[in-house]
C-alpha positions, 0 to 999 in steps of 0.5 A: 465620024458618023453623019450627026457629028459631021453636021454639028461641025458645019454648023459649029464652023458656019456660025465661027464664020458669022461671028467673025464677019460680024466682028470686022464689020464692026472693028470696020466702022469705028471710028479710028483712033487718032494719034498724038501729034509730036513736036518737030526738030527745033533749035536752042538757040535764044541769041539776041532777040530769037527764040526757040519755034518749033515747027510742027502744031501740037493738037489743039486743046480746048477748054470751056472755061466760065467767064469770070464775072464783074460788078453789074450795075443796070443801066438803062434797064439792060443787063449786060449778063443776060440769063447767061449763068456762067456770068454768075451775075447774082453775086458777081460783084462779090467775086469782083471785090474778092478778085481785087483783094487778091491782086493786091496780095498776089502781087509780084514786086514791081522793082525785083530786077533793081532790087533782087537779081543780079544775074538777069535783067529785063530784057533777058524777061523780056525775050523768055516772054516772047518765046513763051507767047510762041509756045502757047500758040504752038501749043495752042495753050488758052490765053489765061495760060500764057497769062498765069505763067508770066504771073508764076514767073514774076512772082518767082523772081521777085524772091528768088535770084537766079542765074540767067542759065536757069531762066528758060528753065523757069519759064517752061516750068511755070508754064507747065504748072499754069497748063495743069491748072487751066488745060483739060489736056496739058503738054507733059513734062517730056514736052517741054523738055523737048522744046528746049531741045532737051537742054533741061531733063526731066528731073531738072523741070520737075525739081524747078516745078516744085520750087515754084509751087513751094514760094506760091505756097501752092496758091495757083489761082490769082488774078491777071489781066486777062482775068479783068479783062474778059468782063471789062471788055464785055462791059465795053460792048453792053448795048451791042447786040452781037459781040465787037470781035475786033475790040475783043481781040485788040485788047488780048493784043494789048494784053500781051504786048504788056507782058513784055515790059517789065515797067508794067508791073507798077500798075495792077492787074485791073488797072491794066485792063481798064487802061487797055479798054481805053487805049482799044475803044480810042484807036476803033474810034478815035473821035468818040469819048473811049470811057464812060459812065458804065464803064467806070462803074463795071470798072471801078475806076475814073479815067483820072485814076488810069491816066498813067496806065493808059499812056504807057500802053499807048506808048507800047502800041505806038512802038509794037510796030518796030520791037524787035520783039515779034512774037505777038505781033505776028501772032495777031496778024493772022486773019483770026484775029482780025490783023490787029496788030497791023492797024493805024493806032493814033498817035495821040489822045487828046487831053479832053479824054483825060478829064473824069466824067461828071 
């Protein structure tokens, strides 16, 4: 090898060693790709009033959503969207009037275990709804998730009579079609598979998926509490300068414990939210007047028109305490949320709060 061609070799081999310096450095200091979490070992065992908690958190899924808007009516000059424009405050009266027409034809039967099933009743609904709120927690699912799944769910058996075999199949089903609607980054099929410990296979979730979309008509997008509620609730706090958390996560409590029982699907959606602002302003500050002017023109709704709305959640409340029916309860103990659930609720509202306001 003459003297020229021994240089180039050098040369050739210094920059190779440059080069690849040069790229671990780089494959260095990126940052690492982070690994999906996975569920825990968990037990199938819904016996009595347990059921099914796996162990480890999934990875959490968050989602900007825009805030749903009601009715804005000024009062005393104070506008309770501000320049926020996800409050879609120019036409959102419409979308109130729109939310309300669609409740009423979304609806499930508020009779159907009386009148269609035969093999489930409702504390069988009962006890699914409570495992369900523990999945969305693990999952860390928005709370419009766990809404719209027991929304898919009612109005599923309001049609369809189903084996009590198949109920906890229906429910991860309905959650799954609710997750792909609301999440940026759903738990897959496999997932819920796997919280039931694999009771269910992948074609069994997909079958029942696709019974559920066909009696929605695929119309995934319906009115709930929590729909409702995130506007009453800022309606509630209108002349505050800095949001009340503590009434905010009160009325998602109540919100939640009016998913268990199944009696409450004889009122509304809307009326739900009303009556739980109530009941949530009246056990914060018990000898202030809970209603008013504003909120029953945000609302759309007198105090007469939510009397007995109001005294079947205050009944709940009083007897969330002791249900044997833990899940929501012990979910808003934790510090987060301000352990509302662990607060003195009154034990009776006077009479003087059931009269409309002139």
């Amino acid at each position: 090898m003459s003297t020229d061609q021994e240089n180039r070799v050098r040369v050739t081999r210094a920059s190779a060693k440059r080069a690849s310096a040069a790229s671990s450095s780089l494959s260095s200091s990126a940052p690492p790709r982070k690994k999906r979490a996975v569920l825990g070992d968990v037990t199938n065992t819904i016996v009595g009033n347990s059921g099914i908690l796996p162990s480890t958190p999934a990875p959490s899924k968050k989602k900007v959503v825009a805030l749903v808007g009601v009715p804005v009516v000024a009062v005393d000059n104070v506008d309770p969207c501000g320049d926020d424009p996800q409050m879609c405050g120019p036409y959102a009266s419409e979308i109130y009037q729109y939310l309300r027409e669609s409740e009423n034809k979304r609806r499930p039967s508020p009779n159907y275990m009386e009148s269609f099933q035969h093999d489930v009743n409702a504390n069988m609904r009962s006890i699914l709804v409570d495992w369900l709120v523990e999945v969305a927690e693990e999952y860390k699912l928005l709370p419009d998730t766990l809404h719209l799944t027991i929304a898919y769910l009612d109005r599923f058996l309001s049609s369809n009579a189903l084996y009590r075999q198949k109920l906890q199949l229906l429910g991860v089903s309905c959650m799954l079609i609710a997750s792909k609607h609301e999440e940026i980054c759903p738990p897959h099929v496999e997932d819920f598979c796997y919280i039931t410990d694999n009771t269910y296979s992948k074609q069994e979730v997909v079958e029942m998926e696709r019974k559920i979309l066909m009696l929605l008509n695929f119309e995934m997008s319906t009115p709930t509490i929590k729909t409702f509620l995130s506007g009453f609730i800022m309606a509630a706090g209108q002349k505050t300068e800095s949001p009340n958390l503590a009434l905010e996560y009160l009325c998602n409590f109540l919100a939640e414990v009016c998913l268990l029982e199944y009696g409450c699907l004889q009122f509304l959606p809307s009326q739900i939210a009303a009556s739980i602002v109530f009941v949530a302003r009246f056990t914060l500050c018990p000898r202030t007047h809970p209603w008013s002017k504003h909120l029953q023109n945000q609302t759309g709704y007198k105090v007469s028109d939510l009397r007995e709305c109001i005294q079947v959640i205050h009944d709940l409340q009083l007897k969330s305490k002791n249900c044997t029916l833990a899940a929501v309860r012990e979910k808003y103990k934790q510090h987060k949320f301000k352990s509302v659930s662990t607060l003195a609720f009154p034990e009776k509202i006077p009479s003087t709060f059931f009269e409309d306001l002139n």
